[in-house]
N, C-alpha and C positions, 0 to 999 in steps of 0.2 A: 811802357809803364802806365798809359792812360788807362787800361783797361783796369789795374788795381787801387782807383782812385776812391773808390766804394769805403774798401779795406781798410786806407791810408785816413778817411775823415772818421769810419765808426773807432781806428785805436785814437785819432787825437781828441775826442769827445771821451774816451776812458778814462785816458792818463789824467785828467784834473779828478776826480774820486780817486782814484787812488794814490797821488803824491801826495792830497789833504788830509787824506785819512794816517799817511804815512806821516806826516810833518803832525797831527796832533792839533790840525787847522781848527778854529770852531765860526761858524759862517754862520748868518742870519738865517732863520728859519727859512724863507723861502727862496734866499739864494741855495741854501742848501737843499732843496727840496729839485732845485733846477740841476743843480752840479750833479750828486749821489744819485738822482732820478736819470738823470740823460747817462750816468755811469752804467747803470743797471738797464736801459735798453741798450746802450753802447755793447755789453757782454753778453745779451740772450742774442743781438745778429752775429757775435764772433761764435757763440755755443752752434750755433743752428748752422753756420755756414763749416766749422769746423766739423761737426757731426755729421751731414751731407757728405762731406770729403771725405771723409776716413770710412767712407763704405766701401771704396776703391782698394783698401787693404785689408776689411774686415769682413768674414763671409758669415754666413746664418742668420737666421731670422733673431737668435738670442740676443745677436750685437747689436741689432738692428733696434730692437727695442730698448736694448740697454743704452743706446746713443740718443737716444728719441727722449729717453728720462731725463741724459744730461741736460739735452738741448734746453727743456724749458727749465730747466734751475732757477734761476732768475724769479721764476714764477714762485717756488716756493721759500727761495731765501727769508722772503723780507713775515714772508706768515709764520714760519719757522720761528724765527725769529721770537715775534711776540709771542709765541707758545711759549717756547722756552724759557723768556722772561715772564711770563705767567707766572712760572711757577717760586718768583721769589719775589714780584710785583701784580699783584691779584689783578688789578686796574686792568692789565693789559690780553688779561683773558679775553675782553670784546673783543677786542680790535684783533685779534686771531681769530674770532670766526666771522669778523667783519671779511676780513680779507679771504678766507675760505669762500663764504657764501659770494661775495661781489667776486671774485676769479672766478667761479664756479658760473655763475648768471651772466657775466660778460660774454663771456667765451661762446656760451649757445643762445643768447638773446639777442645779443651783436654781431658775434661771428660767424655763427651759420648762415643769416640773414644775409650781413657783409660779401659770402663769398656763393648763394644763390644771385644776389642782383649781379652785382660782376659777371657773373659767369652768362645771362640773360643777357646784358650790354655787351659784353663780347660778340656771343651770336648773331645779334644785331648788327654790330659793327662791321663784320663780314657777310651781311647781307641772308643769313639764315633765321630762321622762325624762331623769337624766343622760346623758352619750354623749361621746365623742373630740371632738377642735376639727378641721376642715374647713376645707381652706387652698383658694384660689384657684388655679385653674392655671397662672397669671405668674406664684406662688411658684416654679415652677422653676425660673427663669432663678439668685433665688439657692441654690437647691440644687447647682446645678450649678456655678456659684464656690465655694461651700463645701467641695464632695466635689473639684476641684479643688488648691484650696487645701490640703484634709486630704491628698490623695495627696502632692504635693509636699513636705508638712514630716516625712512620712514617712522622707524623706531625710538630713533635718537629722541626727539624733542617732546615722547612720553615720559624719558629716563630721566627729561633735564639736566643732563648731562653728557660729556663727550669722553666717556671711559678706555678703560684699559681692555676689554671687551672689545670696545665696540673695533680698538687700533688691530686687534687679533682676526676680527671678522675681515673686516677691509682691506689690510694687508694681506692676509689669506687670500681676499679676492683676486687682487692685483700677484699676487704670487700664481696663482694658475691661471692667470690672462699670459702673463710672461712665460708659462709653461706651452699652453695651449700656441702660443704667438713662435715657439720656438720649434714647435713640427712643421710650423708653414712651409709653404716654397718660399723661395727668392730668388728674383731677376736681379739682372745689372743692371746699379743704379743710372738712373741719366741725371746727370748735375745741369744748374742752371746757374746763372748771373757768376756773382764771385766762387762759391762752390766749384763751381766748373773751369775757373781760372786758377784754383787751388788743386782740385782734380786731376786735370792736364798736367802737373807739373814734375819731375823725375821725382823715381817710385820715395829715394832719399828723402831729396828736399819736401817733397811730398806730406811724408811724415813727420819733419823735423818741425815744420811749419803745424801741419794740424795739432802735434803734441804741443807745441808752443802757444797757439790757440787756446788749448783747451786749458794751460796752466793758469795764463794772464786772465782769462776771461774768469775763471775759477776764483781767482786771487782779488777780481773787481767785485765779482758779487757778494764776496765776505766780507770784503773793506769795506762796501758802500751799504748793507744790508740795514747794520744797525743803526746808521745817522741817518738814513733815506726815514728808516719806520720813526726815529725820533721826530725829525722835521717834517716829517706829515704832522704829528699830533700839536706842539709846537707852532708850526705855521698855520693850522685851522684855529687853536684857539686868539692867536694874536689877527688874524685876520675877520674873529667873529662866523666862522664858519665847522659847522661839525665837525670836527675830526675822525668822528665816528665815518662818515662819508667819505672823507680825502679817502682813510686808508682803505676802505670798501672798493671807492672804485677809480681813484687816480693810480692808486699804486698797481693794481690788475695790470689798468692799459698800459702804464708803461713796461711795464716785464711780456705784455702779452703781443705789443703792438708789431715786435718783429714776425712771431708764428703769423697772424694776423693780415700781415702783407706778403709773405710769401704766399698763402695759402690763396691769396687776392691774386696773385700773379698768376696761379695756376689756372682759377677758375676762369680769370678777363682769355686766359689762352685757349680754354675748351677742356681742361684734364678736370674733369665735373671731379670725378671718385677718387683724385688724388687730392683734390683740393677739400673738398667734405671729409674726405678720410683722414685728413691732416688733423683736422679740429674734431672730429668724432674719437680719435685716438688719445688726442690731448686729453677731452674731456673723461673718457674712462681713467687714463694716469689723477687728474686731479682729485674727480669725486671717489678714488679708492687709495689712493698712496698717501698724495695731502691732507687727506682730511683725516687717512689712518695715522698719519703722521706728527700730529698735531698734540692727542694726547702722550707719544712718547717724550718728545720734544718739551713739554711739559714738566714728565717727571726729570728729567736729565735735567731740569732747571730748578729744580729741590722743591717743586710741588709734590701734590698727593697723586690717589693714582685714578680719578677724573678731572675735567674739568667741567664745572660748575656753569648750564648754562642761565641766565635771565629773560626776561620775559622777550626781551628786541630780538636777541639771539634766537630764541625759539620761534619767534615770526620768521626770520630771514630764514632758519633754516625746514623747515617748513615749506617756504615761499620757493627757495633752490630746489630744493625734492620734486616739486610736482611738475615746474618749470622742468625737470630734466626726463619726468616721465613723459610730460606731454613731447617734447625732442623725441624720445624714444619711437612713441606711439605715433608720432606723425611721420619717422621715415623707415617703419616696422617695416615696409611694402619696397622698402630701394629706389624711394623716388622722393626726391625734397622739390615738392611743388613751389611754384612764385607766393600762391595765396598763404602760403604754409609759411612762408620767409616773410611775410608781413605780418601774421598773425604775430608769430616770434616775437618781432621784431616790437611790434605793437602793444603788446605788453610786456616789455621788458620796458618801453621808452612812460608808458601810464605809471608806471610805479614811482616815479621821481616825486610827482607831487605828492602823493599816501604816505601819510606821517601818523596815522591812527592804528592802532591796531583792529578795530573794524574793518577798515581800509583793505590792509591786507591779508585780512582773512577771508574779505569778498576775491580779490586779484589770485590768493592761491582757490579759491573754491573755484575762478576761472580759468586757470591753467589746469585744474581738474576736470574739469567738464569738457575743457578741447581735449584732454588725455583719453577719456572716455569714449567721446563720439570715435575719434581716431584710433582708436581701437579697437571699436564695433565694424570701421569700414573696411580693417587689415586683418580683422581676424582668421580670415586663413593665411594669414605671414606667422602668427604668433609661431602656431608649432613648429615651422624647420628653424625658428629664430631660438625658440627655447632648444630643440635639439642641436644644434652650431656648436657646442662645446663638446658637444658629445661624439662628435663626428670624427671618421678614422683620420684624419687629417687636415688642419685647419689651415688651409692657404690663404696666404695675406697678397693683395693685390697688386704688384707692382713694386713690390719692395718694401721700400724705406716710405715711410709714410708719406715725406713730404717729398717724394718725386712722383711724377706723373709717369703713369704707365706707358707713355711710348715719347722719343726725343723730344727734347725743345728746346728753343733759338736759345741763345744764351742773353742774359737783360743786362 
């Protein structure tokens, strides 16, 4: 039984978010911000770990992605959320594309960055030469919805607004990523850590268990979504702290932190292009599902049929766009250099201080200018990157996104 000890701490950190939500409890903002917040990572590592395991019963590339969307739920509950109350409390419009833009910027400011060093300190660690991570050539295909996806929201913050449009185009994107995602090949997944203790187990219980996963863990992100996004706002103002900012980029990392570490696990082990592919996958789900998603979630909340953005709003998002072109443009070529994960990293981390709209209009004219250069030096990647969709057969590398292409130790 010690090997399920992992399992046994992420359901007893669940169960208080949802017996409080059950009971009707009402907690101090930042108790509450602890409880519903640790609920909400507590169920994105039950989603990710039950997802992982049910590859073992589910074949096609279709599942695979369709598992891949459950897995980060979490991530868009709590944005969701405020969308949808958008549309019967106007107030809450920012803080829906706060939470859009900061998941969006974490994810590839942080995360890429996150699982280049890793994967460098690994190498080291066993006595090899550090060096860049090395993506597979089927990582084009999401290259190519991403740098997509970035051109078109480019558009967004001329409209000043996050329309019913724009949820058609974007969705559409992400509908023929899952199309294109679904001719792939697919290998046998290899599971690791608790996955691989849930994997292992008869084909039954197997399934009884991951369906069970996926119910509870379902059940926490609903319960905990909406007092998680209240005690953010709540908790920043009684604390004297932006609220604008908690929910931007406290609430990201905690929905984000489990993808986050696995993907860390991967790369400290050497699976470079399963671990970069984890978060390069992610990010094309967010900047085309989430963000298409936001204005639906909206009207189903009895608003109209955009939403309305303000001048912050149109910085940030702005500021996401080019941050994601320069992503793009910097691993056009299938190689995510170390200087490239610091650059990242380096200004994702200078933005904290910029509070001016000058400010960040100089930081996106920066993440423009690296997008530029880097795509002067890859420009013969651009064409088979833009032809990748088009290609008779789009095979995905290894699977399921977050397994590495060939076995690992179990953690």
């Amino acid at each position: 039984m010690a090997r399920w000890w992992k399992l046994a701490l992420v359901v007893a950190i669940a169960v208080p978010a949802l017996g409080l939500r059950i009971a009707g409890a009402h907690l101090q903002p930042i108790v509450a911000i602890a409880v519903f917040g640790g609920g909400v990572v507590a169920a994105a590592f039950l989603l990710v770990w039950a997802a992982e395991a049910a590859h073992r019963d589910i074949s096609g590339s279709l599942a695979t992605a369709i598992l891949a969307v459950i897995a980060v739920l979490p991530e868009y509950a709590v944005d969701l959320y405020f969308g949808w109350s958008a549309g019967h409390v106007p107030a809450n419009a920012q803080y829906a594309a706060a939470n859009m833009t900061g998941s969006n910027r974490l994810l590839l400011g942080l995360g890429w960055p996150f699982v280049a060093l890793l994967f460098a300190w690994g190498l080291r660690s066993r006595g090899e030469r550090p060096r860049g991570m090395q993506l597979g050539e089927r990582r084009r295909l999401d290259l190519a919805f991403l740098g997509a996806a970035s051109l078109y929201s480019l558009i967004i913050p001329f409209t000043r607004r996050l329309a019913w449009y724009d949820a058609v185009v974007l969705l559409g994107i992400f509908a023929v990523y899952l199309w294109r995602a679904a001719q792939g090949d697919r290998s046998e997944p290899h599971l690791v850590g608790v996955a691989q203790h849930i994997g292992d187990l008869p084909r039954r219980a197997r399934q009884i268990l991951v369906t069970a996963l996926f119910v509870v863990a379902a059940g926490i992100v609903l319960a905990a979504a909406e007092p998680f996004a209240h005690a953010l706002i709540e908790g920043g103002r009684r604390l004297g702290v932006d609220e604008f900012l908690l929910v931007q980029w406290l609430a990201p990392l905690a929905s984000e932190s489990p993808e986050l570490l696995v993907a860390g696990v991967l790369a400290y082990r050497g699976h470079e292009d399963a671990a970069l592919g984890t978060l390069l996958s992610s990010k094309v789900n967010q900047w085309t599902l989430l963000v298409g998603s936001l204005p639906v979630a909206f009207v189903l909340g009895g608003g109209g049929s955009s939403i309305q953005l303000d001048g912050r709003q149109i910085e940030e998002m702005v500021l996401t766009a080019v941050q994601t072109l320069m992503g793009v443009a910097l691993i056009l070529g299938l190689r995510f250099r170390r200087w490239a994960a610091w650059a990242l990293l380096g200004l994702f981390v200078v933005q904290f201080p910029i509070t001016s709209t000058e400010g960040r209009v100089l930081l996106s004219a920066a993440y423009a200018a690296v997008a530029v250069i880097a795509l002067i030096v890859n420009r013969r990647q651009l064409a088979p990157t833009l032809l990748a969709p088009f290609a008779g057969r789009a095979k995905r590398h290894g699977g399921h996104p977050y397994q590495p292409a060939e076995p690992a130790s179990a953690s």
